[in-house]
N, C-alpha and C positions, 0 to 999 in steps of 0.2 A: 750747342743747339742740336748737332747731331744725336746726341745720347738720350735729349729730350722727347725728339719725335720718337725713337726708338723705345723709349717706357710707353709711349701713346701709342704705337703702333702695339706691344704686347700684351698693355691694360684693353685693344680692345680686342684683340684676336681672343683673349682671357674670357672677357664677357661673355664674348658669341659662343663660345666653348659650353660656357655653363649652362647660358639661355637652352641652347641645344637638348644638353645634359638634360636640363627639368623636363622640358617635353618632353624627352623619350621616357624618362619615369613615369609622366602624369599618363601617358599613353601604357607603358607596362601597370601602372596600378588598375588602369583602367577593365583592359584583360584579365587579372585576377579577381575582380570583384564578382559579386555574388550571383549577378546575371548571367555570368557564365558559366553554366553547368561543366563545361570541358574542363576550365583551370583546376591544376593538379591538384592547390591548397585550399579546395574548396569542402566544406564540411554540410553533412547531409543535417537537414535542417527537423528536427523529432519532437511530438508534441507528446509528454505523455500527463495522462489524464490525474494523475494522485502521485503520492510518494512512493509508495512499494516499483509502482513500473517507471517512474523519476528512476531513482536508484539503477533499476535492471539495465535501463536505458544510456545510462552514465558507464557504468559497467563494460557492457559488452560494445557499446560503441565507441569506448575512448575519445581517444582525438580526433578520431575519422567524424564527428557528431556533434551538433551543439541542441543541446536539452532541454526545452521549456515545459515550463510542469505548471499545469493549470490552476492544482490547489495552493493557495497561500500557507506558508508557514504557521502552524496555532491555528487552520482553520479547518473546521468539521466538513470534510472532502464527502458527503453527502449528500448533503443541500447548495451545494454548489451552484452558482449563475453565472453563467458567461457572457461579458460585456463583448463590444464588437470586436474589439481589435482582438480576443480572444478566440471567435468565433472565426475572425480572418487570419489568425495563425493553424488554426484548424484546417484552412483552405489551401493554404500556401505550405504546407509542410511536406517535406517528403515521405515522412511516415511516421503516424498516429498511432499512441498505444492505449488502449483503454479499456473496460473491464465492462460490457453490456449487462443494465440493469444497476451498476452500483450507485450511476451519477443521471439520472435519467436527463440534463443539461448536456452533457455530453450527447447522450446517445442520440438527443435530436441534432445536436450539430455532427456528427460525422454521416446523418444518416441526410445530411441535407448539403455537408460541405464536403465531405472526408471521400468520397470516391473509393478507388482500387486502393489507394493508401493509408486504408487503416486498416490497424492487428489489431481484432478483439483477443485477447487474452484468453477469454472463455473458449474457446477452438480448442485449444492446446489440451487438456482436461477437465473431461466432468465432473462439476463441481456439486460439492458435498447437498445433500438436500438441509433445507434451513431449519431442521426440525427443533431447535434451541436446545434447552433441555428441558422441555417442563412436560416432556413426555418420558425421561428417565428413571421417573421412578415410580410406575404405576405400582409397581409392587407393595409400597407404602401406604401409596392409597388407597389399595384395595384392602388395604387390613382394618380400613377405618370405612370402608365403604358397604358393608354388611346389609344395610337398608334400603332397600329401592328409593327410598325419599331422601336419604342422604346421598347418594349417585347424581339423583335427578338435578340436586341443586347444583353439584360441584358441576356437574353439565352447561346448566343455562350460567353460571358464575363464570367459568372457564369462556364462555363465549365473550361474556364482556371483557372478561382480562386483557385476551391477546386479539380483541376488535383491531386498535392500532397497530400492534405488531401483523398479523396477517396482512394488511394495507401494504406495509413495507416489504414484505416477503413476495406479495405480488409484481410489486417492481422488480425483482431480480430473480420472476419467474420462476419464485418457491426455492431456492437457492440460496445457498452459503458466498458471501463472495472472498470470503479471508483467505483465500488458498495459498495465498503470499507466509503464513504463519506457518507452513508444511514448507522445511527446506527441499526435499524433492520432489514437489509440485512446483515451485519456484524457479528451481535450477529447469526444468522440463520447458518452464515461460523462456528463462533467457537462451537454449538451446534454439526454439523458435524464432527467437526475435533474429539473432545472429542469423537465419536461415532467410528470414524476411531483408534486413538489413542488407545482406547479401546481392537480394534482385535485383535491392534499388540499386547498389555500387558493387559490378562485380567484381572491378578490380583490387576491390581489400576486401573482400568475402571471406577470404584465408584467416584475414586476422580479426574478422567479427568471430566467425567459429575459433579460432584459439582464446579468444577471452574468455567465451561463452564456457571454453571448459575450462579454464581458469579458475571463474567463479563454480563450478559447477563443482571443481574439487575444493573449493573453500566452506561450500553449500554442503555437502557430503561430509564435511568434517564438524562444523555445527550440527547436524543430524547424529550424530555419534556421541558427541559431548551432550545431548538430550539425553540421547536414549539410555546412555550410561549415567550420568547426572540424574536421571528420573527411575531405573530401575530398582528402587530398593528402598519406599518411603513407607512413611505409621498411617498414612491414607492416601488417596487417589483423585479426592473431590476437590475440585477448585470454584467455587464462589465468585462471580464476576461480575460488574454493574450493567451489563450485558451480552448477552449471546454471539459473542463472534468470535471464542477459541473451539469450536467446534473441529477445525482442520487440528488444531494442534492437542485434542482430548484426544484428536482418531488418531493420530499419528506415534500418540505415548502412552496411550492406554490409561487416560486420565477420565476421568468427569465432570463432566462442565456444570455445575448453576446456574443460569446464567437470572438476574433480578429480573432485567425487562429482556427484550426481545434482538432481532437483529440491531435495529436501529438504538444509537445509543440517545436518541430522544424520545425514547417511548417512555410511558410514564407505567410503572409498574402500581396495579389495584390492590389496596390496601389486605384481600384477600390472598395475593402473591407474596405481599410484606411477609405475612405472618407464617406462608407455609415456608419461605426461604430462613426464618428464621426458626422455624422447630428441623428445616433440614442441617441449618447449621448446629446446632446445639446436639444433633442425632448423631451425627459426621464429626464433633467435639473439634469444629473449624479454629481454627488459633488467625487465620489473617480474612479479610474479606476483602478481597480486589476492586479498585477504582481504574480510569486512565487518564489520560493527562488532557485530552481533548473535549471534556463536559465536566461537571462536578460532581465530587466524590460524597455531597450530603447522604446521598441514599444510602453508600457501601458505609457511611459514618453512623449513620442510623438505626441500621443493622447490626454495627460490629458494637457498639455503644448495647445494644438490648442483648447481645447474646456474651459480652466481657472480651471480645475479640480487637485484635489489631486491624488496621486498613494498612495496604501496599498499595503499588501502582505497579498494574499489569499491562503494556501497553500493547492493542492488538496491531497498532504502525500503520496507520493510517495516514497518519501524520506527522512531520516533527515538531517541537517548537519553533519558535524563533531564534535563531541566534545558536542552535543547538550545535554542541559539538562533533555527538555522534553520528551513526547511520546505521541502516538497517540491522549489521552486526553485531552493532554494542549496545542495540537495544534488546534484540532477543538473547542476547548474552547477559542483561542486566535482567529481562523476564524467566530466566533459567536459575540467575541466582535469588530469584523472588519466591519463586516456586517452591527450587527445593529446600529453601528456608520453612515457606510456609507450611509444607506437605509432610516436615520430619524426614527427608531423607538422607541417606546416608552412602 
């Protein structure tokens, strides 16, 4: 009987031990959670508006960071709309990255939610003017242009062409916004970012600036394997189903084509068709570039009248779904697209 009470008296002293026990965890977990700004394992909460500053953002914040990226996988991060709870992670975020003029959904929510805590991107470097390319080759034109009445029309022609594309170029205030395509324009964003990131948590500041040059020397070694990979090719001109390597023609001394305009949903005038296709056959183009995020009919329609190939150039915009790679192994796979296509050696 004695030894009986005696299991009773230590099954329940055992209990109350534990009961104990939990509360003080449900009270320690309580203190770590997200309300509280002080808990040490707490991570700064980061919206960034597209995949290029997704990535930067992942990057140089590490662990310290948890990353929510506006645009969907596969989806055209231009035309963009943000539902509420997007709009209220806009709100609630410690710090928003985003690229003014490229997503004009964006640009009304941070200019309506986002406060002191958004990094426009555009701050960091002036970016390239959106001139396309269909001002690159007046030289051409003017050999065919000998006639005041043949000028006048390519005039009023040109006007209807790029109606829609000037539309889009307005939104991003006559501007290029691909500057993410120039690794050191890129590397100059995530040097920023770390410097922003910083404010908000000073006490791992240290280690947002050690990523930042982390990637910075990774950034700096991609820029090398370009300019050496692109130094030495049978031509210069790259063909594209629109205008947005313009950072990366200035950066390697290429030239861009670009069919339609910034916007890779502009619809290029049957009068564009035909000059891109006497410019290909001039230029004796062997690939005509598509990207993975609209369809390739147009770059097919082209390379089909002129006996050319189509590739996928991609400007990264975007990634697919389910994709494996990232920023790196894509310009590392538009590197080997290139100077396959360009003849170099």
């Amino acid at each position: 009987m004695h030894n009986h009470l005696l299991r009773r008296t230590l099954a329940s002293t055992a209990g109350a031990v534990l009961a104990l026990g939990g509360i003080a965890a449900c009270a320690e977990e309580g203190s770590t959670g997200s309300d509280d700004p002080a808990a040490p394992a707490e991570t700064l909460g980061v919206v960034a508006a597209f995949y290029p500053l997704q990535f930067l953002a992942e990057r140089v914040g590490g662990d310290a960071v948890t990353v929510t990226g506006l645009a969907a996988p596969g989806a055209e991060p231009h035309d963009l709309e943000l539902n509420p709870q997007q709009v209220g992670q806009i709100s609630d975020a410690d710090l928003v990255i985003y690229l003014s003029g490229f997503q004009p959904a964006v640009d009304a929510a941070v200019e309506q939610e986002g406060g002191e805590h958004a990094f426009d991107v555009v701050t960091v470097e002036p970016l390239l003017d959106a001139t396309g390319d269909h001002d690159h080759d007046h030289g051409h034109e003017d050999e065919h242009a000998g006639e005041d009445e043949h000028a006048e029309e390519d005039e009023h022609a040109g006007e209807d062409e790029h109606a829609e594309e000037d539309e889009h170029a307005e939104e991003t205030g006559g501007k290029d916004p691909h500057l993410w395509l120039d690794p050191q324009r890129f590397a100059a964003v995530g040097d920023e970012l770390a410097q922003r990131l910083g404010a908000v948590d000073p006490d791992r500041a240290a280690d947002y600036t050690a990523r930042a040059e982390e990637l910075r020397t990774e950034l700096t070694a991609l820029d090398t394997e370009y300019t050496e990979g692109l130094a030495t090719c049978e031509r210069r001109e790259i063909i594209t189903s629109h205008a947005a390597f313009g950072y990366l023609a200035n950066r390697y001394e290429l030239e861009q084509i670009g069919i339609s305009g910034l916007s890779p949903e502009d619809e290029p005038a049957p009068q564009r068709l035909a000059e891109v296709v006497e410019e290909a056959r001039e230029h004796q183009a062997t690939t005509i570039f598509f990207e993975t995020l609209v369809s390739p009919s147009i770059a097919e329609t082209i390379a089909d009248e002129v006996g050319a190939e189509t590739a996928v150039l991609d400007p990264i915009e975007g990634l697919q779904p389910d994709a494996d790679g990232d920023y790196f192994s894509v310009m590392r796979a538009n590197l080997e697209a290139l100077t396959t296509a360009l003849g170099c050696s």
